[in-house]
Backbone as a chain_set.jsonl record, in Angstrom:
{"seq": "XXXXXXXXXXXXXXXXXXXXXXXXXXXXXXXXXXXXXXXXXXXXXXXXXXXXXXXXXXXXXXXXXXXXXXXXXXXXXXXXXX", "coords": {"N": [[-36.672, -28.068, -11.23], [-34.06, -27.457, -9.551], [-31.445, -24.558, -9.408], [-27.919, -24.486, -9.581], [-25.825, -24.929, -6.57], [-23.815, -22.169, -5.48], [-20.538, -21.161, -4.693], [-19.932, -19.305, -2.184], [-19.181, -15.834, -1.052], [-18.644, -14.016, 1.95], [-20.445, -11.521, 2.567], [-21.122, -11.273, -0.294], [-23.333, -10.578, -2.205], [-24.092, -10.5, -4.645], [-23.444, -9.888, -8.348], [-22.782, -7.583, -9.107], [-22.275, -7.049, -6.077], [-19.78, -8.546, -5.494], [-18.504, -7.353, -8.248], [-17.234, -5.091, -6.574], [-16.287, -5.713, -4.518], [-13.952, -7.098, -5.546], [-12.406, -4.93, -6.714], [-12.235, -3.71, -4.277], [-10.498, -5.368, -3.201], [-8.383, -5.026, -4.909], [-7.807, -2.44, -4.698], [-7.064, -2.401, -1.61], [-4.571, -3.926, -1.726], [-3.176, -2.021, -3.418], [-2.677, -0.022, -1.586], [-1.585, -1.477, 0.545], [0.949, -1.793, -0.814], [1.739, 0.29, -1.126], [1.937, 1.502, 1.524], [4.555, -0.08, 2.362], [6.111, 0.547, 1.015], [6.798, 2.962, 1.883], [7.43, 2.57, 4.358], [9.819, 0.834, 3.711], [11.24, 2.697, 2.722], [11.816, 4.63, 5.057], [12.966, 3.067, 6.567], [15.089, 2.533, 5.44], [16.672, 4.785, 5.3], [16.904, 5.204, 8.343], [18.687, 3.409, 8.32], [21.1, 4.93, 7.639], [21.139, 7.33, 9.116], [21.952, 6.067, 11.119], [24.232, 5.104, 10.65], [25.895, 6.941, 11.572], [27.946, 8.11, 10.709], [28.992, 11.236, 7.862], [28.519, 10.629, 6.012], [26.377, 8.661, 5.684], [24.988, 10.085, 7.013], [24.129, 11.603, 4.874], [23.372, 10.191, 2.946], [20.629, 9.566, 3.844], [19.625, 12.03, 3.799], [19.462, 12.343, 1.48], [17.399, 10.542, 0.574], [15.061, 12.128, 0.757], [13.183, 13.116, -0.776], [12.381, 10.83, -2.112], [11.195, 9.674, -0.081], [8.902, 11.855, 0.195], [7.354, 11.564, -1.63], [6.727, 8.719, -1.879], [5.067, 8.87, 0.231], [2.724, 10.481, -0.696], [1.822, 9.013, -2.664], [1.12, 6.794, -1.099], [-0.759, 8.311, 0.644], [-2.714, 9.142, -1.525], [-3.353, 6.534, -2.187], [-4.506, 5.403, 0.378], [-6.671, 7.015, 0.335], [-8.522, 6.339, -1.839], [-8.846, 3.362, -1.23], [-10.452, 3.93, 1.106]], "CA": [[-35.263, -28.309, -11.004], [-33.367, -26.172, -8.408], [-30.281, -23.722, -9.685], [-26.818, -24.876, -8.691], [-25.529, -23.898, -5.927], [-22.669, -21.23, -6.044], [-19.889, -21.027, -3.468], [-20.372, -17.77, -1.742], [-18.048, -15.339, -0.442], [-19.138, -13.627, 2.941], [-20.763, -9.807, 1.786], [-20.954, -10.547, -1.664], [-24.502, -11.168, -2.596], [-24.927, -10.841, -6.011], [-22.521, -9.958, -9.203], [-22.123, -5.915, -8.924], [-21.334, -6.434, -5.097], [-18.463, -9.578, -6.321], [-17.049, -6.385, -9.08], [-16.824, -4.222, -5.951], [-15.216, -7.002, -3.541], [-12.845, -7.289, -6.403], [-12.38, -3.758, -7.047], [-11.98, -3.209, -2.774], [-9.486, -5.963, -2.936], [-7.28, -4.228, -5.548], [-7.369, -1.088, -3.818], [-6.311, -2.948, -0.743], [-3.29, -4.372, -2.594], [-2.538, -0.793, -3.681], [-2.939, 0.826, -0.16], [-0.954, -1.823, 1.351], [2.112, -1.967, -1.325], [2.594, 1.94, -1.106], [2.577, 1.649, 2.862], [5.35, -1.176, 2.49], [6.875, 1.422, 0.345], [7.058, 4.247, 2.921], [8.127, 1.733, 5.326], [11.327, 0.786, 3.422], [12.584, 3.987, 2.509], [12.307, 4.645, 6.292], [13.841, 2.276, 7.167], [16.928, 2.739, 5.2], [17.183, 6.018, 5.938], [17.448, 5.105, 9.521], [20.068, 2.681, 8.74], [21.747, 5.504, 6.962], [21.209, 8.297, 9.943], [22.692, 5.398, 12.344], [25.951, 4.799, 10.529], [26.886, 7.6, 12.109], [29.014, 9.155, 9.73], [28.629, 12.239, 7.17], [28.271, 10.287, 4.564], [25.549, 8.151, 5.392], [23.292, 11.256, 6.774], [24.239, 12.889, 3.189], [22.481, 9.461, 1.684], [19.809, 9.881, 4.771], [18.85, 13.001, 3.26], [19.007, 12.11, -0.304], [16.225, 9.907, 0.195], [14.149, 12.376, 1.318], [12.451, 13.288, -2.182], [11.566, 9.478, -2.549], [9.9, 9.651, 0.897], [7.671, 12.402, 0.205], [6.764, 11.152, -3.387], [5.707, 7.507, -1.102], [3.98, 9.411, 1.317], [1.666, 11.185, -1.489], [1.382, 7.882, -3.012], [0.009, 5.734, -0.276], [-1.846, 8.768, 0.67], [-3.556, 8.931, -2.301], [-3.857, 5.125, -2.643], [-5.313, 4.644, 0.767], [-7.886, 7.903, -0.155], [-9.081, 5.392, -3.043], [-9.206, 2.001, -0.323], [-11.31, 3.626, 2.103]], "C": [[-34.639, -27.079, -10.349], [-31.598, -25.868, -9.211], [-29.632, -24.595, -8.237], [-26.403, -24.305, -7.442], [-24.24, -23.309, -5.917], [-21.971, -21.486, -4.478], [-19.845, -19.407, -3.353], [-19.193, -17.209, -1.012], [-18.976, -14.344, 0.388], [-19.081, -11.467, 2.543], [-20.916, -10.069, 0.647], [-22.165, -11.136, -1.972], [-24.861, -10.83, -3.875], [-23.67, -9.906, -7.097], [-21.968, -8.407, -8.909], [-21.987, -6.385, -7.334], [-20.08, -7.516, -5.657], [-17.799, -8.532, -7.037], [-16.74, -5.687, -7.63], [-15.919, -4.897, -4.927], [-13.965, -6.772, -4.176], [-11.703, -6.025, -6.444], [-11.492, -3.101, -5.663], [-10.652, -3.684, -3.045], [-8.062, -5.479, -3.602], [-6.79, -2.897, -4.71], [-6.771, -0.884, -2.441], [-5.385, -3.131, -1.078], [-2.259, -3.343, -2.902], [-2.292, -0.176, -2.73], [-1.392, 0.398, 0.322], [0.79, -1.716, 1.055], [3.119, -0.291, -1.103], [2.868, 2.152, 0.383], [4.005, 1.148, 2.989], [6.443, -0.081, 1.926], [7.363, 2.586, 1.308], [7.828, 3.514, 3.843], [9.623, 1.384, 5.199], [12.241, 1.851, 2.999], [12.881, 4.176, 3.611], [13.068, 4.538, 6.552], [15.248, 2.104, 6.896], [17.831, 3.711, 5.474], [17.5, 6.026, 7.586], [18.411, 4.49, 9.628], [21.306, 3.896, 8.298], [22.089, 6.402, 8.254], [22.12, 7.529, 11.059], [23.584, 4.658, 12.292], [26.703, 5.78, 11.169], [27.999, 8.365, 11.748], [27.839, 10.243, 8.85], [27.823, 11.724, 6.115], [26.893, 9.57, 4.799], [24.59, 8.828, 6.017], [23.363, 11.561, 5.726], [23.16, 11.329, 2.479], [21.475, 9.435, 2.217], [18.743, 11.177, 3.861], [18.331, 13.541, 1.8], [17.778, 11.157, -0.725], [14.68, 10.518, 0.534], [12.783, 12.731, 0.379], [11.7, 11.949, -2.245], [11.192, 8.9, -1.789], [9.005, 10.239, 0.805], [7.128, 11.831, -0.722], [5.966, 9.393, -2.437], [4.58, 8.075, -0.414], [2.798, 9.879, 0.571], [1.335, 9.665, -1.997], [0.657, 6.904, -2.408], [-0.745, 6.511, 0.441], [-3.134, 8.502, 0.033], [-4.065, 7.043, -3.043], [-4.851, 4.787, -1.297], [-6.557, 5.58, 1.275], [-9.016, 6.45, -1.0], [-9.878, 3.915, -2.401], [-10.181, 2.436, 0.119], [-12.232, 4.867, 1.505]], "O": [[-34.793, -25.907, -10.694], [-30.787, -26.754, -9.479], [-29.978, -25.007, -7.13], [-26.658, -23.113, -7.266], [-23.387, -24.038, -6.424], [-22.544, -21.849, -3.45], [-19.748, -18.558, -4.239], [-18.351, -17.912, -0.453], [-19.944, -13.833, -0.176], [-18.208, -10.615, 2.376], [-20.903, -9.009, 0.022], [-22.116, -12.365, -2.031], [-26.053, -10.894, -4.172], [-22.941, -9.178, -6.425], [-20.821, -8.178, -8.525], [-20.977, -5.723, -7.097], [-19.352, -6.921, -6.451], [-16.598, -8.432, -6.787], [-15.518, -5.773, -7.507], [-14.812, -4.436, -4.649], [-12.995, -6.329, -3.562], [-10.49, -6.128, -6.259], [-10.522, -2.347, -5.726], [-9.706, -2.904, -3.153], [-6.957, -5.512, -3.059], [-5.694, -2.552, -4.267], [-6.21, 0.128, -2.022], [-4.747, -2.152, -0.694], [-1.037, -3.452, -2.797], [-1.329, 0.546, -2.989], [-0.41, 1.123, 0.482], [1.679, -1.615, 1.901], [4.29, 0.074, -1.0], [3.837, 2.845, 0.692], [4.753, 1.84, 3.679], [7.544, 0.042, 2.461], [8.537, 2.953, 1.24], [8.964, 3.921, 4.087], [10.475, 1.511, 6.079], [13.468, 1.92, 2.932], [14.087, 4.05, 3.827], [13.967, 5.332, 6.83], [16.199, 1.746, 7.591], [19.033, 3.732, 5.741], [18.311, 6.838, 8.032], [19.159, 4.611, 10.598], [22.45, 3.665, 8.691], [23.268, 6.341, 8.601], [22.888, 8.154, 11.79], [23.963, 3.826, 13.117], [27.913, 5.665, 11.365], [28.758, 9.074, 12.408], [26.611, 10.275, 8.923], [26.835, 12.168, 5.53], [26.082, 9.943, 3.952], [23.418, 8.499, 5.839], [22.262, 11.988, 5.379], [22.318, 11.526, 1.603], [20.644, 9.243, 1.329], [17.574, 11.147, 3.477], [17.565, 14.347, 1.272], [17.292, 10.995, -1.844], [13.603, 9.925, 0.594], [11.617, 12.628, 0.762], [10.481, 11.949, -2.417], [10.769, 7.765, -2.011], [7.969, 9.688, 1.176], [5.983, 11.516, -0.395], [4.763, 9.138, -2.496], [3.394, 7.76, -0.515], [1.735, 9.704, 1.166], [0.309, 9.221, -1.482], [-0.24, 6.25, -2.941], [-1.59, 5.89, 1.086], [-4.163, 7.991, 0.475], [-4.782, 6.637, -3.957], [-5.845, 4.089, -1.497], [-7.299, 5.274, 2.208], [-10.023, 5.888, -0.569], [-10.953, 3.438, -2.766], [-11.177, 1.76, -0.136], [-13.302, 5.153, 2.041]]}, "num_chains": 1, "name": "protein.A"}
């Protein structure tokens, strides 16, 4: 009698590579969420620099702490991905 057959996922030939697929895929997930993250502080900060007033460079430059702190973060997340 012939073993079932399994549905296969393309690279994953046998159970330890499937944890590491798994494992990749998280670390993808993590990579991608902390880029997304850098991306929107950016981005607000540019809306901030291109109000054009004082006030909204002064909040421009208040976000600049919780750009570097992204930037180390999806550094070190997409250290871990690749």
């Amino acid at each position: 009698m012939r073993a079932p057959q399994v549905p296969t996922i393309p690279g994953v030939t046998d159970f330890r590579s499937l944890l590491e697929f798994v494992k990749n895929g998280e670390a993808y997930d993590a990579a991608l969420k902390a880029d997304e993250e850098v991306k929107r502080i950016l981005a607000e900060m540019d809306t901030f620099f291109n109000d054009g007033t004082p006030e909204g460079k002064q909040k421009a430059l208040q976000l600049r702490p919780a750009l570097d702190e992204a930037q180390v973060e999806a550094k070190e997340a997409n250290e871990l991905y690749t």
